[in-house]
BAGUBA-222014 format. One line per 10 residues: their letters; for each residue x, y, z of N, C-alpha, C, O. Coordinates in steps of 0.2 Angstrom, whole numbers. Layout:
BEGIN
a	X Y Z X Y Z X Y Z X Y Z ~ ...
! end
This chain:
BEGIN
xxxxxxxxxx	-583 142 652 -578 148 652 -578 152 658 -583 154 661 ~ -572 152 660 -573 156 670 -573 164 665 -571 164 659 ~ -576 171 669 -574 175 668 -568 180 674 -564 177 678 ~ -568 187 673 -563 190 676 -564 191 683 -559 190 687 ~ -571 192 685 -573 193 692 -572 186 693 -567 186 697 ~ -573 180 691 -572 174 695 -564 172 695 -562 170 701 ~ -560 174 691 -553 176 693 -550 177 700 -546 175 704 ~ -555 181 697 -552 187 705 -555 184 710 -551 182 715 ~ -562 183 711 -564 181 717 -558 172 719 -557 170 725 ~ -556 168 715 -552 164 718 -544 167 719 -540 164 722
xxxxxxxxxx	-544 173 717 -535 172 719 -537 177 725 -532 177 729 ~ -540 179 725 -541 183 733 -542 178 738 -541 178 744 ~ -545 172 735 -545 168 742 -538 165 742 -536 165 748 ~ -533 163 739 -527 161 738 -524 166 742 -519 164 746 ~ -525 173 742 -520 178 745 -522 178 752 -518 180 756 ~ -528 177 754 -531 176 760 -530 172 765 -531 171 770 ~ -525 167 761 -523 161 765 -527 154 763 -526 149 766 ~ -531 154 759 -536 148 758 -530 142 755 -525 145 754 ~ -528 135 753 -524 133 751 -527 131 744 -533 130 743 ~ -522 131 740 -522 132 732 -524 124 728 -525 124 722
xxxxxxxxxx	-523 119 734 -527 113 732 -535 112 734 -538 109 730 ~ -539 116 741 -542 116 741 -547 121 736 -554 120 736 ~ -543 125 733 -546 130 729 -547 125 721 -552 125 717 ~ -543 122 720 -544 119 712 -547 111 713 -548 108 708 ~ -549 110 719 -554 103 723 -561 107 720 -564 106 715 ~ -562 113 725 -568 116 723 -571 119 717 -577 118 716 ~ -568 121 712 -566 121 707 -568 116 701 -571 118 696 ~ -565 109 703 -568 103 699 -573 101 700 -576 97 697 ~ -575 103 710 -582 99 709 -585 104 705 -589 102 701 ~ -586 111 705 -591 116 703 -591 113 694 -596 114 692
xxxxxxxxxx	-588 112 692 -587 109 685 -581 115 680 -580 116 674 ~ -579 116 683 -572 121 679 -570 117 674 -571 111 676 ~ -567 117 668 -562 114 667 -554 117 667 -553 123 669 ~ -549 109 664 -542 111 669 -540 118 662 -534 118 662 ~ -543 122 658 -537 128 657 -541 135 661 -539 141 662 ~ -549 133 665 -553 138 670 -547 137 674 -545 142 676 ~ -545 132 676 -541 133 683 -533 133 683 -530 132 688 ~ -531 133 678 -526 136 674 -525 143 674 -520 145 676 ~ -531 147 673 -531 153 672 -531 156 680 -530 162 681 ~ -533 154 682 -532 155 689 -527 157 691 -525 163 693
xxxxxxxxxx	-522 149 690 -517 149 695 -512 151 689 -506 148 691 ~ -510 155 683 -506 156 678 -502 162 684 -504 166 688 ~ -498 161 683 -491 165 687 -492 171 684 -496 172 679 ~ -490 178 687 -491 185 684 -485 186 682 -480 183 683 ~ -486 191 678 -479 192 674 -478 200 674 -482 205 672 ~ -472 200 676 -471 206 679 -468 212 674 -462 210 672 ~ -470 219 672 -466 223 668 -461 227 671 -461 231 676 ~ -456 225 667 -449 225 670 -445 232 665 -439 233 667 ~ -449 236 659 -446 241 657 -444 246 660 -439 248 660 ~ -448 249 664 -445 255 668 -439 252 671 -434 253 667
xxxxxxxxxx	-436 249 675 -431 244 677 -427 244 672 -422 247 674 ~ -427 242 664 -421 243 661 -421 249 658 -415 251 656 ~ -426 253 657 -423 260 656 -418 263 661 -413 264 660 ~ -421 264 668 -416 269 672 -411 264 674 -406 267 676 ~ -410 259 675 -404 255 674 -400 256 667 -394 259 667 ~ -402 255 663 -398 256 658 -396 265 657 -392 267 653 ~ -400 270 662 -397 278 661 -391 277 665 -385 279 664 ~ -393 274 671 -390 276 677 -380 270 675 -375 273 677 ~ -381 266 672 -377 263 668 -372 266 663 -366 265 662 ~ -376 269 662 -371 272 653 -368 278 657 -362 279 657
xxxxxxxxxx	-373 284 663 -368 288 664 -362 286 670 -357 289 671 ~ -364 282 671 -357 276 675 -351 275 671 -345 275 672 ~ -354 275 665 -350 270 658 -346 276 656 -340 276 656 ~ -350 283 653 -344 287 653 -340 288 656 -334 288 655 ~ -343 290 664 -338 293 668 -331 287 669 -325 288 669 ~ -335 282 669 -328 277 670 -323 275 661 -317 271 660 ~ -326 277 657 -324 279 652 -318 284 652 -312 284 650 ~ -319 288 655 -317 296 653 -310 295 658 -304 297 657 ~ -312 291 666 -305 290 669 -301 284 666 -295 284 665 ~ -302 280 665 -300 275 663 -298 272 659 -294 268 660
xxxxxxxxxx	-301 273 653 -303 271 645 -308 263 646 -312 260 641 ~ -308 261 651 -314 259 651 -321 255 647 -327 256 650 ~ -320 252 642 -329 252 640 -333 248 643 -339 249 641 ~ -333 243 647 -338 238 651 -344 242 650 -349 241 647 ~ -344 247 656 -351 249 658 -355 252 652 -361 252 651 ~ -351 253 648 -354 256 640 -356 252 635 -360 254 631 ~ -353 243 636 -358 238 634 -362 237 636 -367 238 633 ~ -361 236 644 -367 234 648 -373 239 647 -379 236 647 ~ -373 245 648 -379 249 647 -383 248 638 -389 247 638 ~ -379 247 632 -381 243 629 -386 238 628 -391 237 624
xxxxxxxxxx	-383 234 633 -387 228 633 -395 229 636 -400 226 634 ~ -393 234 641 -400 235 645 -405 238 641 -411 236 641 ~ -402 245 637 -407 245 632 -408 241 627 -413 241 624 ~ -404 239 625 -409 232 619 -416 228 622 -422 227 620 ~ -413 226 630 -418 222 632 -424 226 632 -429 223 632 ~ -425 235 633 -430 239 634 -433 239 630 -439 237 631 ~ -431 240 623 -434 238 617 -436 234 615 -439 234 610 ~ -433 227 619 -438 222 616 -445 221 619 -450 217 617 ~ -444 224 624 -450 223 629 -454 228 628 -460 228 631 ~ -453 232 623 -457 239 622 -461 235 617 -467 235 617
xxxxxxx	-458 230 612 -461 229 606 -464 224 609 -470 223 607 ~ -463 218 615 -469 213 616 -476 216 619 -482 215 618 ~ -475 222 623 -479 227 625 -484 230 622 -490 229 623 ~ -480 235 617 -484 236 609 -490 235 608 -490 229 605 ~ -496 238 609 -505 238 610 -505 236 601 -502 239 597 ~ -509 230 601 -510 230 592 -512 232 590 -516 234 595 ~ -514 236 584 -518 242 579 -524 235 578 -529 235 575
! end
C-alpha cells in the first residue's frame, strides 16, 4: 500500500520534468503494485461549483434583462441548467455524516 507522502513525492518528480514511464519502471522495480501506480498517475478532478454558480447568476441576470426587452427566455433556460448542474455537484461533494 503506497501512502500520501509517497504520492506526492512521485507526482513532484513528474511535474519536475522526470518522465512518467521512467517513474512507473522505478516504481515496479521497487515492488509497487499496478493500483500503487495507479494512484499516482489517476488524473485530478477538478471542482467546478463555483464556475456554475456565478455562471449561472451572471446568466439568469443576462436572462432577465434580455427577457424584459425581448420576451426572450433562452438565457432563463440556460441559467437553469447551470444551476441544476451546481446542485448536483454540491450533492457528489456532500461530506458523509
Amino acid at each position: 500500500m503506497i501512502t500520501e507522502d509517497q504520492i506526492k513525492k512521485f507526482q513532484k518528480q513528474l511535474r519536475s520534468g522526470v518522465p512518467g514511464g521512467e517513474i512507473k519502471e522505478e516504481m515496479k522495480r521497487s515492488g509497487y503494485t499496478e493500483d500503487d501506480i495507479n494512484a499516482v498517475f489517476a488524473p485530478k478532478k477538478y471542482d467546478m461549483r463555483s464556475w456554475y454558480l456565478v455562471s449561472a447568476a451572471l446568466v439568469f441576470v443576462f436572462g432577465i434583462y434580455a427577457w424584459l426587452k425581448s420576451g426572450g427566455f433562452l438565457f432563463l433556460v440556460l441559467s437553469a441548467v447551470l444551476f441544476s448542474l451546481y446542485y448536483t455537484e454540491q450533492k457528489k461533494h456532500k461530506p458523509v455524516d
